[in-house]
N, C-alpha and C positions, 0 to 999 in steps of 0.2 A: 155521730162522729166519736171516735174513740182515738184515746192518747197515744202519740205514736212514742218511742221510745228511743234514745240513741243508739241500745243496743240492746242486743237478747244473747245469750247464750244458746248456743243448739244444743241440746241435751234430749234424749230420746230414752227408748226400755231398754236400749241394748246398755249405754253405762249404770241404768239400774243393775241389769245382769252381772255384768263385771263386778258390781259394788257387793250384790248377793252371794256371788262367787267367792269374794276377801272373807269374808264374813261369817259363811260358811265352814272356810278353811282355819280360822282360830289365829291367823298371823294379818293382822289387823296392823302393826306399826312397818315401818321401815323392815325390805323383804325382799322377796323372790318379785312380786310386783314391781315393785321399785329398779331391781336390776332387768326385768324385762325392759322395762319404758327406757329407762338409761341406753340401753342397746337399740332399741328402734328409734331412738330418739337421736342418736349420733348417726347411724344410719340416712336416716330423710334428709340430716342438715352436713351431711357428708363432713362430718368431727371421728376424728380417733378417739376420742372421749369425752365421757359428756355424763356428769356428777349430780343427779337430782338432790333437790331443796329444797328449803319453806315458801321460798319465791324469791322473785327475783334481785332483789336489797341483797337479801342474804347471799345472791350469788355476785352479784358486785362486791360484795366486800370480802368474799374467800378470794374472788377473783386478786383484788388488791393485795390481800395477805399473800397468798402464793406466787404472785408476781414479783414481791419486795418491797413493796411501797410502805412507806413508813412514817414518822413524824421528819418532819422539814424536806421532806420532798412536795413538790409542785405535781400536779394533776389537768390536764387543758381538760373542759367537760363546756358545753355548751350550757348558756344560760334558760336557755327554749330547751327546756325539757323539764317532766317532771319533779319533783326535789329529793325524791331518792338518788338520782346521778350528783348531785352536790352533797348528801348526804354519805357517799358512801366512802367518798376520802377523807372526809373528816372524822370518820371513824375511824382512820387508821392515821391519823392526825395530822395526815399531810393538809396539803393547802388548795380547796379546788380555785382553779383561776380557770373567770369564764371569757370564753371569745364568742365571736358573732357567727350568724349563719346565713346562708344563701336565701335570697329572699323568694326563691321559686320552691325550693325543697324544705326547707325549714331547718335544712340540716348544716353541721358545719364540715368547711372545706379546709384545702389544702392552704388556701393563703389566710384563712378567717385563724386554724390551728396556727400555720406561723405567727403571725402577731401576736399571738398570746404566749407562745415559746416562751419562759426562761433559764437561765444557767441551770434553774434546780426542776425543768421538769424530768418529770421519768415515767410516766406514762400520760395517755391520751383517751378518753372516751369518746367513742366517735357511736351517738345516736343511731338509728335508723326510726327517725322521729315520725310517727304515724303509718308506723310501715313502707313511709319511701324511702330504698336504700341509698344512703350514703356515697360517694365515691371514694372507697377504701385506698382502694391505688394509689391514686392523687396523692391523698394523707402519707398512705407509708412511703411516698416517696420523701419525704420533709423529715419524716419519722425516723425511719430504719436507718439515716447513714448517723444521727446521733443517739444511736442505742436508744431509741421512746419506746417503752412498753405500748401497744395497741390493744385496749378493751373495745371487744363490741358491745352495747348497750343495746341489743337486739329484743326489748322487753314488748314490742308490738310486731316482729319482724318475722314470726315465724310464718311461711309459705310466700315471703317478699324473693326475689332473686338479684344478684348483685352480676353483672356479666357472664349469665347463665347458671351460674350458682347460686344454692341456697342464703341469703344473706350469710355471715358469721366465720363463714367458711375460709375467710381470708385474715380471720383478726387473731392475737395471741392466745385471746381470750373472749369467749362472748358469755354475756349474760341474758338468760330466757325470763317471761315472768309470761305463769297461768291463769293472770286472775280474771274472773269473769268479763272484763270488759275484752279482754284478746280471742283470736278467734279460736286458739285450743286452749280451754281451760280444763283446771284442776280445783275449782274453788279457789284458794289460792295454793301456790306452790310457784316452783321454778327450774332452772335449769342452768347451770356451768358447761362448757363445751370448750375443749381444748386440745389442739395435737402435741403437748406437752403430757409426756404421761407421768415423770417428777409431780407436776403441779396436780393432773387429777389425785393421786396417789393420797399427796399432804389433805388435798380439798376434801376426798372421803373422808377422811381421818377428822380433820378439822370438825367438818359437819356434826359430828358423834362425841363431841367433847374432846376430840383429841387419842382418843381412848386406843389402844396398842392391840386389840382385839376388837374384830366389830361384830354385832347383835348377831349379824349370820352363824358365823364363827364357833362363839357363843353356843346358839340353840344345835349345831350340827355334833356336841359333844354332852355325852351325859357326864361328865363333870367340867363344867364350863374351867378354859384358864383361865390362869390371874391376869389382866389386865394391869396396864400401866398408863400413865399418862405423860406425853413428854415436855407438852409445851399448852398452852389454855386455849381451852378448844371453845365449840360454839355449841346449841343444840339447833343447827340448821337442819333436821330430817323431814324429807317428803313421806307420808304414808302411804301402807300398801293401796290403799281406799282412794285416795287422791292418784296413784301410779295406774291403778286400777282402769279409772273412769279418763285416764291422760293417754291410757294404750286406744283404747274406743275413738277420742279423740282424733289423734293422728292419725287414726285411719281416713277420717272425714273430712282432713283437712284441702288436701286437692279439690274438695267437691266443694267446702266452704272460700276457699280461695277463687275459686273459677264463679261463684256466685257474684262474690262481693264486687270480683271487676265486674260483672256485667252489670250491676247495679249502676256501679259507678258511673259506666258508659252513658248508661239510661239518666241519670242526672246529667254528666257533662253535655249529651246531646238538647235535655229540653229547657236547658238552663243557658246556652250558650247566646242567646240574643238578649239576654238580660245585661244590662250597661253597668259596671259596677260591679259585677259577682267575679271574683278569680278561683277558678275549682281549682284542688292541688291536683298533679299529672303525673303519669310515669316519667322520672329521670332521663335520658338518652345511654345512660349505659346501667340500667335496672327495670325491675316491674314490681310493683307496690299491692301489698294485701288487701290497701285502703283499709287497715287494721281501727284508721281515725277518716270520713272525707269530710277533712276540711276547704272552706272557702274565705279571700280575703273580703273584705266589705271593702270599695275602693272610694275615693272622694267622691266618683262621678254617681255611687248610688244615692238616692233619696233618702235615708235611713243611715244614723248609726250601727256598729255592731249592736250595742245596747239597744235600738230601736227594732231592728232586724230581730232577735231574739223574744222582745216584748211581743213583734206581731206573730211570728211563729209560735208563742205558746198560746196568743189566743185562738189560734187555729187547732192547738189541741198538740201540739208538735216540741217536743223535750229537746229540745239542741245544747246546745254546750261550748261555753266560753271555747278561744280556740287554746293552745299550749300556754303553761304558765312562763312568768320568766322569773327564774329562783332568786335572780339577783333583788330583786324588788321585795321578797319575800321579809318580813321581822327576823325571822333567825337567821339572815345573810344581811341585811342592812348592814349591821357596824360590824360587819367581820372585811379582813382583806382578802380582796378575792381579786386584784390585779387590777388594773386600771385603762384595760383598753374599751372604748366607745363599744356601744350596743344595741346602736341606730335599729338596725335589721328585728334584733328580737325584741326592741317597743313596739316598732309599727307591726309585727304579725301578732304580741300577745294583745296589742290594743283594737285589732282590728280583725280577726278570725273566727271563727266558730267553724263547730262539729256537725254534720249535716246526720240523722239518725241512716244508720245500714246495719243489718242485721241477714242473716242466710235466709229467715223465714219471711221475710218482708214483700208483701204484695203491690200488686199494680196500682189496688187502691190507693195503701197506704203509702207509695211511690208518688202519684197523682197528688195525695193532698199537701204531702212536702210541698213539691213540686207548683202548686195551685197556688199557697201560703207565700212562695217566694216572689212567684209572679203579681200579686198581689198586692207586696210590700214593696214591689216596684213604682207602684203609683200611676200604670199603664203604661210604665217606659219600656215594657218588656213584649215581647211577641210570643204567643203560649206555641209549640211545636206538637 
């Protein structure tokens, strides 16, 4: 028996190739790679523009800068998420205030966002937490008639569909993140996506320090201009290397997306008689990458989450706490962060975990998951 892993990256010779290609050619930083991927990359997720990164943080917080968000503006972001989504208004010093989320998606809704509405919001992050998308609509309907900014937070969401659409496609702004646990990486890196071309325009700029000339530009003249700088920029740049091995990528992502559902199918099916397990599901008006497939541990199971994971790792099986909740976190304890209840994201952060899926993953190593659960059932489960 060997250790099954939550996830693997699919990496093959061909993004070697791509890699030996940058490498060969001498343009190694920020480049022709980079605006290749930028263009296939707004492409797939049907965006007018779409600004590559260092990853995804960095594209949340250009996102906020070119959207207007500032010191003493309010931010709605879900507490069940990551802590980069709470981190990224506080960098532009606003105030994130979190609200609750739907306890079948994990994600926040259109009435969990209103509660947390006030006088001084001005924009909203709206998750697609673990790859199940969100109900964008809903939200911008609550949104749009008081002028809220809408961020998508799309950092697991790429190859998820939102009412036939690519997630992202409906929000002001989305933010991508490449890092090796999502199912198109770049190492790390990320992605901006917006039908605002003002906002790409500043976000290129931003990304490069600001800088009045970009590196293209630059190397396209044998006496480079003088450069200006008009306002304090950032060093958010994706490499050609990282754009390189991100173009390879999205080619494979249909094939990596059409995997993982089946995977997933294959758990929900041999796990369904099991008393106590809640696998997360497609939404009714979306389809999910299962970029994460999480399951709740319900009172009626035998087993803690904490017990549930003790017996899965002696079966040799890496699972993983389910979503954090930021509010709970030391660097948001004594900060205000609003004061509505968050019933929904204690009992998912206290009771979920991450079931391992990866594209390469076998029958075997499906089975032993799958054996490890029914097991930890204590024979209250019926193997399929």
């Amino acid at each position: 028996m060997s250790r099954i892993n939550v996830m693997k990256p699919w990496l093959d010779t061909e993004e070697a190739e791509a890699v030996a290609e940058v490498i060969a050619s001498g343009w190694v930083a920020q480049g022709p790679r980079v605006a290749a991927f930028e263009t296939a990359f707004a492409e797939a997720m049907q965006a007018q523009h779409a600004v590559a990164t260092s990853n995804c943080t960095t594209a949340l917080h250009l996102a906020l800068v070119v959207g207007g968000i500032t010191a003493g503006d309010d931010v709605v972001i879900p507490s069940f998420s990551f802590i980069a989504t709470a981190n990224a208004p506080t960098y532009v010093g606003a105030r994130p205030v979190f609200a609750d989320v739907d306890p079948l998606t994990g994600n926040v809704t259109a009435e969990t966002v209103g509660a947390a509405l006030t006088d001084r919001t001005r924009a909203v992050i709206v998750v697609d937490q673990g790859g199940v998308p969100a109900d964008l609509d809903s939200i911008r309907a609550v949104t749009d008639p008081r002028g809220i900014l809408v961020i998508e937070d799309a950092a697991c969401g790429a190859g998820s569909t939102y009412k036939g659409r690519p997630v992202g496609a409906g929000a002001d702004i989305a933010a991508w993140s490449f890092h090796p646990r999502k199912l198109l990486t770049t190492g790390e890196g990320g992605m901006l996506t917006t039908s605002h071309a003002g906002w790409a325009v500043r976000a290129r700029q931003l990304r490069e320090h600001a800088m009045s000339v970009s590196a293209a530009e630059r190397a396209a003249s044998v006496i480079a201009p003088a450069e200006e700088y008009g306002e304090i920029g950032f060093n958010y740049r994706m490499t050609d290397l990282q754009a390189a091995v991100g173009l390879v990528q999205l080619g494979r992502l249909p094939e990596i997306v059409a995997r993982r559902r089946e995977i997933a199918a294959e758990y929900t099916q041999r796990i369904a008689d099991i008393q106590g397990l809640r696998i997360v599901a497609d939404p009714s008006h979306g389809t999910s990458n299962f970029q994460s497939l999480w399951v709740e541990v319900e009172a009626e199971f035998p087993l803690t989450r904490e017990g549930l994971l003790e017996a899965l790792a002696a079966a040799d099986v890496s699972a993983r706490r389910g979503i954090m909740a930021a509010h709970r976190q030391p660097a948001y304890a004594d900060r205000d962060t609003g004061s509505v209840p968050l019933p929904v994201t204690e009992r998912l952060t206290d009771n979920t975990l991450i079931l391992p899926v990866f594209h390469q993953m076998t029958e075997a190593e499906l089975a032993q998951v799958v054996g490890a659960l029914i097991e930890a059932a204590s024979g209250s489960a019926v193997a399929s």
